[in-house]
C-alpha positions as CSV (number, residue, x, y, z in Angstrom):
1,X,108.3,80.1,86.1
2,X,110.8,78.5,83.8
3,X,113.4,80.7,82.1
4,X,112.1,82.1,78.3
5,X,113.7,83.7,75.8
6,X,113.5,87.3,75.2
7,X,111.3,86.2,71.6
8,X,108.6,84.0,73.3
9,X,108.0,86.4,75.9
10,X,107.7,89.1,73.4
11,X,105.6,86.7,71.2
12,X,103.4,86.1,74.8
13,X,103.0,89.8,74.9
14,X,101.8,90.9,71.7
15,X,99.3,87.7,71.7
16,X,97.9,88.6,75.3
17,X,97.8,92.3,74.1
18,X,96.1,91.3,71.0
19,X,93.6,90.2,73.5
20,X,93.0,93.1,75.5
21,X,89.7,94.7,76.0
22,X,89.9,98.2,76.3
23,X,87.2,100.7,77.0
24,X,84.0,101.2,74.4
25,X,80.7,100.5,74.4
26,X,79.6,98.6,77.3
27,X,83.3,98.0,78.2
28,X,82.5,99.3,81.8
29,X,79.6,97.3,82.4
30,X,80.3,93.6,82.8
31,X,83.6,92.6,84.2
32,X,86.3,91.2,81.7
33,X,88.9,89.2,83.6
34,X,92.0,88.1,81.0
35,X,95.5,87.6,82.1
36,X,97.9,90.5,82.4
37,X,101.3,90.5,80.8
38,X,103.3,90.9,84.6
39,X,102.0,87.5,85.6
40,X,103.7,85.7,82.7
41,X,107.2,87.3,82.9
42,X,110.0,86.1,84.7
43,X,110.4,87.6,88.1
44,X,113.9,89.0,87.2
45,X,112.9,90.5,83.3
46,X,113.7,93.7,83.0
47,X,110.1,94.6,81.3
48,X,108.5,93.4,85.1
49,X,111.2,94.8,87.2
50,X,110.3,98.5,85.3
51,X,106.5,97.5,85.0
52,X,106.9,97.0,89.7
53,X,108.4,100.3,89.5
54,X,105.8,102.0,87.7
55,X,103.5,99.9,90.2
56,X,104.5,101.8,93.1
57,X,104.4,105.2,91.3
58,X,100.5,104.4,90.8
59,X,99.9,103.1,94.4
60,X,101.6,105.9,95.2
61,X,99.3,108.3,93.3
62,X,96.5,106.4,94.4
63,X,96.9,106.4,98.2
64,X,96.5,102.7,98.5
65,X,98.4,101.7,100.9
66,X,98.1,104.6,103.0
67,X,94.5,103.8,102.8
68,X,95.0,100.4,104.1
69,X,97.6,101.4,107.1
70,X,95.4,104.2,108.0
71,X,92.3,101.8,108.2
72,X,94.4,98.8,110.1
73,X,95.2,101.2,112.8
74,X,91.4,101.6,113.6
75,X,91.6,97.7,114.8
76,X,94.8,97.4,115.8
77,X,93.7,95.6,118.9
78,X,92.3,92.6,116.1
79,X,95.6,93.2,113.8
80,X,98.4,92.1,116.8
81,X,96.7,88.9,116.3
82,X,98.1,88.6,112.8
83,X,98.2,90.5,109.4
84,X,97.9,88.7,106.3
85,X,98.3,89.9,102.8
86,X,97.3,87.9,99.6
87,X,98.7,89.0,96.4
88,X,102.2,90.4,98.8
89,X,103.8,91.3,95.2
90,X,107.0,93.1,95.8
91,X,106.7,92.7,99.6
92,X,106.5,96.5,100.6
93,X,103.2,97.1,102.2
94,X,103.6,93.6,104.3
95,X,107.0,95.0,105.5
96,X,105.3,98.6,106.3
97,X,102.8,96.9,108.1
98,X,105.2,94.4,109.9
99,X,107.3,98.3,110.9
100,X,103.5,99.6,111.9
101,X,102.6,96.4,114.4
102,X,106.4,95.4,115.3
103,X,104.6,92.6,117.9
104,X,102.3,91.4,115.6
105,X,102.9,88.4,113.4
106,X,102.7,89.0,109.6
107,X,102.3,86.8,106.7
108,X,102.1,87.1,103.5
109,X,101.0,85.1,100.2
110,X,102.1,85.5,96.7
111,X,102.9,83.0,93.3
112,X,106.8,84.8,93.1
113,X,109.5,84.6,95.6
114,X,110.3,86.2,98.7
115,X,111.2,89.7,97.9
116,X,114.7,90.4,99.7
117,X,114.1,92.7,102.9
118,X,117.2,92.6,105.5
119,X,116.2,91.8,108.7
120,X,112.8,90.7,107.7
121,X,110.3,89.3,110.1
122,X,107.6,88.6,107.6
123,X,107.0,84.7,106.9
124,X,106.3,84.8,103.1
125,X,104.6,81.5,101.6
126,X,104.6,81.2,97.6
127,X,102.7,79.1,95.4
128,X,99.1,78.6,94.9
129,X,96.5,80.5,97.6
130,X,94.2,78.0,97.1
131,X,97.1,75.7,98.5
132,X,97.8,76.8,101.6
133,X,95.4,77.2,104.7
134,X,94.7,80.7,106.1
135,X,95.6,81.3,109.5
136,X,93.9,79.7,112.4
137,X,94.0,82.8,114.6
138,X,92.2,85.5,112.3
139,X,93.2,88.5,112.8
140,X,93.4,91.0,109.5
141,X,93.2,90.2,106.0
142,X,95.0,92.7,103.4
143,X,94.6,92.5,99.7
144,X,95.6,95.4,97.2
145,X,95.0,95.0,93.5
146,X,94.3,91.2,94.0
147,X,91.1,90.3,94.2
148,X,90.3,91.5,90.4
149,X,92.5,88.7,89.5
150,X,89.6,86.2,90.3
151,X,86.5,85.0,88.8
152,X,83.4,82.6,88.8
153,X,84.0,80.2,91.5
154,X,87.6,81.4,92.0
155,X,86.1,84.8,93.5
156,X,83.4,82.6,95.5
157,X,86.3,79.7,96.9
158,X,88.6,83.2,98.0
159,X,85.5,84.7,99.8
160,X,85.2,81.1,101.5
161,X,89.5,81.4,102.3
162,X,88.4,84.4,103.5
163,X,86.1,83.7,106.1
164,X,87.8,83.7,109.2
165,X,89.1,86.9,109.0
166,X,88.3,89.3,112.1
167,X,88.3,92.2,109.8
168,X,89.0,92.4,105.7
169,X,90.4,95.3,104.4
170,X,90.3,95.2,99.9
171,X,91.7,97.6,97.7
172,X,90.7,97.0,94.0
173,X,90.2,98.6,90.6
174,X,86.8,100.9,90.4
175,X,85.4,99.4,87.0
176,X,84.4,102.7,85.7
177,X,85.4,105.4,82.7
178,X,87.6,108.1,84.6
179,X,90.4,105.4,85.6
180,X,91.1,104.6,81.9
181,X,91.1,107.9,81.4
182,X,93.4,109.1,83.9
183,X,95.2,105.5,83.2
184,X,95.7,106.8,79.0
185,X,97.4,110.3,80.2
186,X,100.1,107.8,82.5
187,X,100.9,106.4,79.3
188,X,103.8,108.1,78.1
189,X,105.3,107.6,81.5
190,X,105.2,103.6,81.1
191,X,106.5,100.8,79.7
192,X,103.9,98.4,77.7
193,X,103.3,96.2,80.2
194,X,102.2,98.6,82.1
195,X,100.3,100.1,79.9
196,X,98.4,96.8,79.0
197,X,98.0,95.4,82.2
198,X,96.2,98.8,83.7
199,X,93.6,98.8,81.6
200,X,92.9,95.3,82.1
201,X,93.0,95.3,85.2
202,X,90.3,98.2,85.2
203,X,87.7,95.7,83.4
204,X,88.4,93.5,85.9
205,X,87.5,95.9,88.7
206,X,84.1,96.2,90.4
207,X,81.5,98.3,90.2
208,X,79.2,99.4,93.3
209,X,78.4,95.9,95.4
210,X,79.8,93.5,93.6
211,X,82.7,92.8,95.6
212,X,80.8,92.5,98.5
213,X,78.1,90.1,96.8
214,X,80.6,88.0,94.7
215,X,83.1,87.4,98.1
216,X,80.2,86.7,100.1
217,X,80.4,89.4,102.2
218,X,77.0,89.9,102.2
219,X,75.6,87.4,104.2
220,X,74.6,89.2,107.8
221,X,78.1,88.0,109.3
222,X,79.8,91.5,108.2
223,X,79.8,94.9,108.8
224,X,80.6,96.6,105.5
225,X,81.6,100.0,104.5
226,X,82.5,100.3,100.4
227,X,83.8,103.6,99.0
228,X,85.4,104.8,95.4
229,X,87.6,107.3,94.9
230,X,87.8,109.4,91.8
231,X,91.8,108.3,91.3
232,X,90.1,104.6,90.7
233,X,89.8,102.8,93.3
234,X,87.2,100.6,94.8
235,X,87.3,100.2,98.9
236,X,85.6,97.6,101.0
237,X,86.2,97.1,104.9
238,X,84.4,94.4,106.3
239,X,84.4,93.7,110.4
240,X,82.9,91.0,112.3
241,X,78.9,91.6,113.3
């Protein structure tokens, strides 16, 4: 992203926010996907280096990524083939999982720059997903607050990157009221891009099957298992048949 100056970004912010969705009528029922304020601030701002560290805190409260490392070691013979992550963000669940499987090669995808981790053993490709081939050797497919991201023929053409994945392991927003309502009493422990971007990112969750259905995970090739939690997340592994 080229450099901006403080007043266009704030300008970019108070447009997209002008934009937002937040929860009404209906709000929860049909998926609303607009952009979120973190993807169009420089990687070094000071608003998206505090809006990572509030990040963590809610991954953190959520259990996400203990989710995902307790679930990988249930197939750790498929993850020594490889781990992948999409959407790698800050780097530190690919790094936890390269610590977990130290023989197994890990990879991970993301639009910024390679976060800096001494010693690092990850291979970190940025740009476009849709760019870049997925691994010819399988193995396990990570994503964790992603997928949501996606849309229309976007989410169908990321099933399809998907595909030759041993086993997929997603971590996404549940699409329901109790997240935004647990998200508004975080509030005064945010900054506003925070703030912004958690709601959205809860309209552009999923509700019960639709992650499945719109990834094409459905089609008889998958064993699935899909659970919520009442902290807000929506949980789908999905295993070779």
């Amino acid at each position: 992203m080229e450099p901006a100056s403080k007043s266009a970004i704030s300008g970019e912010i108070s447009r997209l926010w002008g934009n937002t969705v937040w929860i009404g009528s209906g709000a929860v029922n049909q998926r609303v996907v607009i952009p979120e304020l973190l993807d169009h601030l420089p990687a070094d701002d000071p608003e998206a280096l505090r809006s990572r560290r509030d990040l963590r805190r809610i991954n953190f409260f959520m259990g996400n990524e203990r989710w995902i490392c307790r679930e990988i070691r249930r197939f750790a013979e498929v993850a020594q083939r490889g781990i992948v992550e999409i959407g790698a963000g800050d780097g530190e669940l690919c790094h936890r999982l390269a610590r977990i499987f130290p023989k197994a090669p890990v990879s991970a995808y993301d639009l910024a720059p390679a976060p800096e981790f001494p010693g690092s053993r990850v291979t970190w490709y940025r740009g476009d997903l849709f760019d870049a081939p997925p691994p010819a050797d399988g193995g396990v497919l990570v994503a964790n607050l992603f997928v949501h991201h996606f849309e229309g023929e976007a989410l169908a053409a990321l099933g399809h990157w998907m595909r030759d994945f041993e086993v997929i392991l997603l971590n996404e927003p549940d699409r329901s009221r109790l997240p935004h309502f647990l998200g508004g009493i975080m509030h005064p422990f945010m900054n506003r891009v925070t703030r912004h971007d958690m709601h959205v990112s809860i309209n552009a969750g999923f509700r019960p099957g639709e992650l499945v259905r719109l990834l094409g995970l459905d089609d008889g090739r998958w064993n699935v298992r899909e659970t919520s939690t009442w902290r807000g997340s929506r949980r789908v592994v999905a295993s070779r048949t």
